[in-house]
PyMOL Python script that loads the backbone (N, CA, C, O; Angstrom):
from pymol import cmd

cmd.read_pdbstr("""\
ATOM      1  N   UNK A   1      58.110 142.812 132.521  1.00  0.00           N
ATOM      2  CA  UNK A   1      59.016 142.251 131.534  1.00  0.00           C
ATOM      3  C   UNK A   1      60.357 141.981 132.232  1.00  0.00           C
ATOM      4  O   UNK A   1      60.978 142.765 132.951  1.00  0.00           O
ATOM      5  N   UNK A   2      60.649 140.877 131.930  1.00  0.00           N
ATOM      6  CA  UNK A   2      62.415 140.732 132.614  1.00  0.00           C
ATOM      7  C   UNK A   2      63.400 141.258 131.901  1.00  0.00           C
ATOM      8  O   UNK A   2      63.121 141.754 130.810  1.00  0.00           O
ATOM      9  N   UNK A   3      64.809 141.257 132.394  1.00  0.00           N
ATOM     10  CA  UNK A   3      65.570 141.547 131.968  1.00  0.00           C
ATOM     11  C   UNK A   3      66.215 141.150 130.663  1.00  0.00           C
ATOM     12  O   UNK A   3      67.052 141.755 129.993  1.00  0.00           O
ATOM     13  N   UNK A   4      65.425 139.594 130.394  1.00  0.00           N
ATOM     14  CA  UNK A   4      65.682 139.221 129.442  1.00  0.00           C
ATOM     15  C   UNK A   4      65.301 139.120 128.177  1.00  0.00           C
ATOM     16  O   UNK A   4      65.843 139.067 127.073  1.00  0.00           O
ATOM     17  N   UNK A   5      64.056 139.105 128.691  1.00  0.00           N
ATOM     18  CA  UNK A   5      63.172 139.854 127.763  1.00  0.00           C
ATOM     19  C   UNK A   5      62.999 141.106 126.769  1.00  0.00           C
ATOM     20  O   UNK A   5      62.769 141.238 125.568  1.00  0.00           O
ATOM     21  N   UNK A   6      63.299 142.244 128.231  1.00  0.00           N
ATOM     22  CA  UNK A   6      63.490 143.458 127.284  1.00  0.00           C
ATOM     23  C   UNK A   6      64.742 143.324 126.322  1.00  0.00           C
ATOM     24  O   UNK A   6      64.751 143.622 125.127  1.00  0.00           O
ATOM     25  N   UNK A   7      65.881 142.781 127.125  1.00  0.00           N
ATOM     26  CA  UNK A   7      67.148 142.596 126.364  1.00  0.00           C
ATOM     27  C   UNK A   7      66.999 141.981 124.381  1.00  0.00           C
ATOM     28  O   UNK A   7      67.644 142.278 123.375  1.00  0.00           O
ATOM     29  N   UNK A   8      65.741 140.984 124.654  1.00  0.00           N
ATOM     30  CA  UNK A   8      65.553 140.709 123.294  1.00  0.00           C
ATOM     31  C   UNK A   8      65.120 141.441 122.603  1.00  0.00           C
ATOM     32  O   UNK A   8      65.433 141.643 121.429  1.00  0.00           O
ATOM     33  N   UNK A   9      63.894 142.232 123.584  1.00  0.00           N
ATOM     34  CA  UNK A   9      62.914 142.746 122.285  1.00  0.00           C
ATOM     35  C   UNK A   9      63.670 143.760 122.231  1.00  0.00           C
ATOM     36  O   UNK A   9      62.849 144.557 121.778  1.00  0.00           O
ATOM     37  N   UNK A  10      65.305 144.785 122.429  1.00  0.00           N
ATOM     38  CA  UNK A  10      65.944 145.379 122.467  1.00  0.00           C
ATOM     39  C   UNK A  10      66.804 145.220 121.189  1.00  0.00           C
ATOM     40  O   UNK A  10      66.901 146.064 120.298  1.00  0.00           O
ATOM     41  N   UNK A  11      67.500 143.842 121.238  1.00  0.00           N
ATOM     42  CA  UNK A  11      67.930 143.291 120.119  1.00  0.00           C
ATOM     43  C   UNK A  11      67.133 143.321 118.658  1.00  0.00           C
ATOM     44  O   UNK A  11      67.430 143.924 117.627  1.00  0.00           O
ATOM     45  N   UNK A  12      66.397 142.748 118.850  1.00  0.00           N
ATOM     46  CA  UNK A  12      65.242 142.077 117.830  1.00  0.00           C
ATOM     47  C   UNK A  12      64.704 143.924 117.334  1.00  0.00           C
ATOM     48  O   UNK A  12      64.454 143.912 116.129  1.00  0.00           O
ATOM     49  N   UNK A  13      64.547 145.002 117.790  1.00  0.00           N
ATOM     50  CA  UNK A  13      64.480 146.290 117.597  1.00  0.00           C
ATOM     51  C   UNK A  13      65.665 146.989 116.731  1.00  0.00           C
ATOM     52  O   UNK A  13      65.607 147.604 115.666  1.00  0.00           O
ATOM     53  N   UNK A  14      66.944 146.615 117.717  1.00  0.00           N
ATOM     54  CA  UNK A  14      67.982 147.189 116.312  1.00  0.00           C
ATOM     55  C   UNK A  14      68.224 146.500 114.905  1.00  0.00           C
ATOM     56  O   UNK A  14      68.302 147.012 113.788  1.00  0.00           O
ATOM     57  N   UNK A  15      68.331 144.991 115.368  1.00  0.00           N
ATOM     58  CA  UNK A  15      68.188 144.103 114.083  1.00  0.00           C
ATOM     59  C   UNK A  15      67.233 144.785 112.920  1.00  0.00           C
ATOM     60  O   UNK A  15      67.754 144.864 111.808  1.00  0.00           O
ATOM     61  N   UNK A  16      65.955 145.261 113.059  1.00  0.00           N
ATOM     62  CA  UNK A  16      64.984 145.611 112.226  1.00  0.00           C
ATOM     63  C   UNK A  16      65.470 146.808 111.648  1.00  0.00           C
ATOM     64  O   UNK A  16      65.740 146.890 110.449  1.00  0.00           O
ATOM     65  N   UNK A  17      65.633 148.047 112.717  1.00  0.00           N
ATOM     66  CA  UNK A  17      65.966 148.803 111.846  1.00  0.00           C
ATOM     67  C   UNK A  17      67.078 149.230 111.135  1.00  0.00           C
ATOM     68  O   UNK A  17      67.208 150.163 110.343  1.00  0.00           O
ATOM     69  N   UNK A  18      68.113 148.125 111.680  1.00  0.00           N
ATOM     70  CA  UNK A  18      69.256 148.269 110.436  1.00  0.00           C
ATOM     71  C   UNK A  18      69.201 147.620 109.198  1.00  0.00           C
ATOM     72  O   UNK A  18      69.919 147.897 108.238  1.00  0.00           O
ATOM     73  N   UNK A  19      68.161 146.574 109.239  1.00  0.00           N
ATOM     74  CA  UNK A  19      67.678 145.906 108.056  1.00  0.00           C
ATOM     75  C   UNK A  19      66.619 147.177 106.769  1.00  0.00           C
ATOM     76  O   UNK A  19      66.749 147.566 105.608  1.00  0.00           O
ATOM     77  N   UNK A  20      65.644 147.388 107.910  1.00  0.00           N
ATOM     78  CA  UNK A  20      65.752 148.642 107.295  1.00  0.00           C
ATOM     79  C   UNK A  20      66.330 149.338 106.297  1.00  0.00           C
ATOM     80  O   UNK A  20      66.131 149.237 105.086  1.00  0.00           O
ATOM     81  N   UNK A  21      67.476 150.461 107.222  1.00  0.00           N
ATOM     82  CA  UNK A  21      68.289 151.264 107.038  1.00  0.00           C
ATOM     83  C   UNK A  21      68.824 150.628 105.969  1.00  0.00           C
ATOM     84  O   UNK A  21      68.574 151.203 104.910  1.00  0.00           O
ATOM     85  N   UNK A  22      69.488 149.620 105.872  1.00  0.00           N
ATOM     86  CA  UNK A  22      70.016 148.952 104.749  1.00  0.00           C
ATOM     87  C   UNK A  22      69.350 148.951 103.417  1.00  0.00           C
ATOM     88  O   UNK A  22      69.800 149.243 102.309  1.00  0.00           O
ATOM     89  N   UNK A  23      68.116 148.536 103.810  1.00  0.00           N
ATOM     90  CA  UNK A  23      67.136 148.145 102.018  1.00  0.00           C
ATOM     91  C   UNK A  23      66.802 149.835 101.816  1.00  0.00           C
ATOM     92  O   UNK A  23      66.633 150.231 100.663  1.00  0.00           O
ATOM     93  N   UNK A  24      66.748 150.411 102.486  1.00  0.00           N
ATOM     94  CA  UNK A  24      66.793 152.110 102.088  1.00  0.00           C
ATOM     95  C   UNK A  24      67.821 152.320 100.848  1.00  0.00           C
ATOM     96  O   UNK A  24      67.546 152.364  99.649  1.00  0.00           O
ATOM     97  N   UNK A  25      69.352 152.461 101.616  1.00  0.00           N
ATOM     98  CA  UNK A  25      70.608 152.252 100.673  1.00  0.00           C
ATOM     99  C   UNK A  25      70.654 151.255  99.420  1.00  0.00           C
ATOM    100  O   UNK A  25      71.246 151.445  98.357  1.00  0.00           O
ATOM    101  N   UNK A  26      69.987 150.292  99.750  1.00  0.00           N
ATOM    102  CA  UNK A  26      69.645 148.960  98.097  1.00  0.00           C
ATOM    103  C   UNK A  26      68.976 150.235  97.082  1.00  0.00           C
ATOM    104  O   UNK A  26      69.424 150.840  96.108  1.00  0.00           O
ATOM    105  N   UNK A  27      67.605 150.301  97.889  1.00  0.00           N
ATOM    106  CA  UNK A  27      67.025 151.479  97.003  1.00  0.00           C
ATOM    107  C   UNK A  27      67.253 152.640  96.639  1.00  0.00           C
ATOM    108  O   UNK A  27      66.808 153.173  95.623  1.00  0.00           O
ATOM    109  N   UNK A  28      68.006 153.143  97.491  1.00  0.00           N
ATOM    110  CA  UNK A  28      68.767 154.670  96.738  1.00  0.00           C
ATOM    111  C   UNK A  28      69.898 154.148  95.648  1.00  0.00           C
ATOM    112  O   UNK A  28      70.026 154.717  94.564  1.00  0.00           O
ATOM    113  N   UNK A  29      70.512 153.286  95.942  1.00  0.00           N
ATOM    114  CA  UNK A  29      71.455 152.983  94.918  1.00  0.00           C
ATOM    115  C   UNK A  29      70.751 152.201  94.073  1.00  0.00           C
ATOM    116  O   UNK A  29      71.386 151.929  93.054  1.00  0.00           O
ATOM    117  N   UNK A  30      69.559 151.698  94.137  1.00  0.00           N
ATOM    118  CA  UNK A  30      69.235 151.174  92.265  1.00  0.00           C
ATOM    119  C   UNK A  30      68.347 152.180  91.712  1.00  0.00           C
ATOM    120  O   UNK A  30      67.841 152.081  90.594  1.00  0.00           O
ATOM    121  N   UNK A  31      68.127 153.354  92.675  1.00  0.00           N
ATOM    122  CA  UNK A  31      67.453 154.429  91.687  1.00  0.00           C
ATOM    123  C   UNK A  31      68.609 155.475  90.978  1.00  0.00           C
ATOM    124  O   UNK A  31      68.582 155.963  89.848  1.00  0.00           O
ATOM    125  N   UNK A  32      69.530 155.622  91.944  1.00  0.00           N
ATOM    126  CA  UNK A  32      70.648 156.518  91.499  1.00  0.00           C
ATOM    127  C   UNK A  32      71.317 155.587  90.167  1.00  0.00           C
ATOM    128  O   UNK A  32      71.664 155.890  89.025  1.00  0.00           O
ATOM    129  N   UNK A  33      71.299 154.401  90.897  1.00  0.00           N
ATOM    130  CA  UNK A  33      72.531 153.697  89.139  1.00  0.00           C
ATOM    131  C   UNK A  33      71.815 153.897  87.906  1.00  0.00           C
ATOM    132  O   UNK A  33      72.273 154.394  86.878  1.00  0.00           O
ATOM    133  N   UNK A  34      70.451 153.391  88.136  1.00  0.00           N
ATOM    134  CA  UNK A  34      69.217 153.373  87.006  1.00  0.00           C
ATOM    135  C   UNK A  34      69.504 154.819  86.503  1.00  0.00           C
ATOM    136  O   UNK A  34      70.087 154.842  85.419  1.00  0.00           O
ATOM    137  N   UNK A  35      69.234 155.971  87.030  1.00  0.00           N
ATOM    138  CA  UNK A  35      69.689 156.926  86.369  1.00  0.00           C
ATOM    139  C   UNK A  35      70.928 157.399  85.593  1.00  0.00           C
ATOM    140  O   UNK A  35      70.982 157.853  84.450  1.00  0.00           O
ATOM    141  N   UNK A  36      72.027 157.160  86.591  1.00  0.00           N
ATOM    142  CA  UNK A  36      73.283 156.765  86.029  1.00  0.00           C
ATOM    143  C   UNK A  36      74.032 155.665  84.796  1.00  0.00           C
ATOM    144  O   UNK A  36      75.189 155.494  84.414  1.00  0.00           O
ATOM    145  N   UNK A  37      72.472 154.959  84.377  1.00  0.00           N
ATOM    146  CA  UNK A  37      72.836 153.710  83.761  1.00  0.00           C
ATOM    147  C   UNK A  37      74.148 152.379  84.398  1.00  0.00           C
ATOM    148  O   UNK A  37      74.844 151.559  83.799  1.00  0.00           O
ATOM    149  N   UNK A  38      74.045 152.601  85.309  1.00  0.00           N
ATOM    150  CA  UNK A  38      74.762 151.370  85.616  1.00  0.00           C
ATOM    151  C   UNK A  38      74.348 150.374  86.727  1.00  0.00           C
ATOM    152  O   UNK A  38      73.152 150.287  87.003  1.00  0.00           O
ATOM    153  N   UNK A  39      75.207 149.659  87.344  1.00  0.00           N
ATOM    154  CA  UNK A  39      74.197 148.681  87.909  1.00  0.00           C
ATOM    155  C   UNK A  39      75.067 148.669  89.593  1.00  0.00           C
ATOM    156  O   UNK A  39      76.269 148.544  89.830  1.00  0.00           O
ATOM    157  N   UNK A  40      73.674 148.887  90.728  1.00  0.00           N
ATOM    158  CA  UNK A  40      74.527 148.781  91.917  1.00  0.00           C
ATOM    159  C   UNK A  40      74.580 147.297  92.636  1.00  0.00           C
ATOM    160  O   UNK A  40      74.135 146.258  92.148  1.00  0.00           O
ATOM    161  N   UNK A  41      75.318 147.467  94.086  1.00  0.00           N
ATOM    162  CA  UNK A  41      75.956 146.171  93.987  1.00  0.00           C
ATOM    163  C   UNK A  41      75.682 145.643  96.100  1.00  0.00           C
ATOM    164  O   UNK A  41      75.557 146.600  96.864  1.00  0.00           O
ATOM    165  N   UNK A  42      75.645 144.612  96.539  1.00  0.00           N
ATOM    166  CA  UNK A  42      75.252 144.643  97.747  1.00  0.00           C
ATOM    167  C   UNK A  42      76.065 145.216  98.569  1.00  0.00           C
ATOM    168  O   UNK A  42      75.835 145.715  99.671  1.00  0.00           O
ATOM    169  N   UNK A  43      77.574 145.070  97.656  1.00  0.00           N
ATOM    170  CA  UNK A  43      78.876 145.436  98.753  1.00  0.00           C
ATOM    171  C   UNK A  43      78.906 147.241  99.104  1.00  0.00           C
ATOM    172  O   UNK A  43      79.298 147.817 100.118  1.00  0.00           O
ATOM    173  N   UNK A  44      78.437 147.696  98.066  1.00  0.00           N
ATOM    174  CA  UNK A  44      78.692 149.148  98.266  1.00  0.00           C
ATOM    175  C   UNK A  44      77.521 149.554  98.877  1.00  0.00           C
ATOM    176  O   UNK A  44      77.575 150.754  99.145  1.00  0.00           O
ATOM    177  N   UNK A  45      76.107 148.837  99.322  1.00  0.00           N
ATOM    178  CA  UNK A  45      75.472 149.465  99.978  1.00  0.00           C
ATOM    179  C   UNK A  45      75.815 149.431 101.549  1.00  0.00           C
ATOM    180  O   UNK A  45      75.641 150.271 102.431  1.00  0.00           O
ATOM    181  N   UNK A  46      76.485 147.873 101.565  1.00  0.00           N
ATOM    182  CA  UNK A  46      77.645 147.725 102.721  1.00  0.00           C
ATOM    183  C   UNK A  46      78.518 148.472 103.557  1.00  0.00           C
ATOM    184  O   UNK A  46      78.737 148.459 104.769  1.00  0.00           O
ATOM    185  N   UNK A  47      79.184 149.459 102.113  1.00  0.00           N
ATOM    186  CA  UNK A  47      79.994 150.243 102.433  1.00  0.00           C
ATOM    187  C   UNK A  47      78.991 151.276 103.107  1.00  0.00           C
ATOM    188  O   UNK A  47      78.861 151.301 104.331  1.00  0.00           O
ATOM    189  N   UNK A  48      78.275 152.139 102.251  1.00  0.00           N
ATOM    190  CA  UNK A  48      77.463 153.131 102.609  1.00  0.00           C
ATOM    191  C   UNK A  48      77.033 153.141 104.040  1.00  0.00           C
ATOM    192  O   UNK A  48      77.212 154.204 104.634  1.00  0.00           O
ATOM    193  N   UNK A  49      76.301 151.786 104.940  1.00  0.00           N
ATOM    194  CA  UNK A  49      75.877 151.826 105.698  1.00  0.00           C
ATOM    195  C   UNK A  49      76.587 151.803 106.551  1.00  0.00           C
ATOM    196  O   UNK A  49      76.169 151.575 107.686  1.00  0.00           O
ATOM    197  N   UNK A  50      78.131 152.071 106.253  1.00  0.00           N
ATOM    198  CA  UNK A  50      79.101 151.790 107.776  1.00  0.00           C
ATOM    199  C   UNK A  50      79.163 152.928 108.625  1.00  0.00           C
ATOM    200  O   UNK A  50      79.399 153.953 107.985  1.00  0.00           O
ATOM    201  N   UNK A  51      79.000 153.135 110.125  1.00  0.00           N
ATOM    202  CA  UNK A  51      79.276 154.338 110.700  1.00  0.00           C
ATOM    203  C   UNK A  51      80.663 155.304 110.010  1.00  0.00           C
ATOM    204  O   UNK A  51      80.953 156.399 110.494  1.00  0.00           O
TER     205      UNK A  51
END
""", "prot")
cmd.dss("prot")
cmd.show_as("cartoon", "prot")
cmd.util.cbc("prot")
cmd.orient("prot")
């Protein structure tokens, strides 16, 4: 594999699992609001996912 290569499939690896990581947070926050009765929102899962 070249350097450039791995470099992608390197990329193309974190891309996924922060996409991931993200729809995790969608789903904890529309099970938590649902309970909470209210409604969550893309920005605050935004927030959530920031280091």
């Amino acid at each position: 594999m070249t350097d450039r290569a791995a470099d992608k499939s390197s990329r193309n690896s974190y891309k996924d699992g922060t996409k991931a990581q993200y729809s995790q947070f969608l789903d904890h926050m529309v099970r938590s609001r649902a309970a909470a009765n209210g409604a969550s929102s893309d920005q605050e899962a935004k927030v959530l996912s920031q280091p």
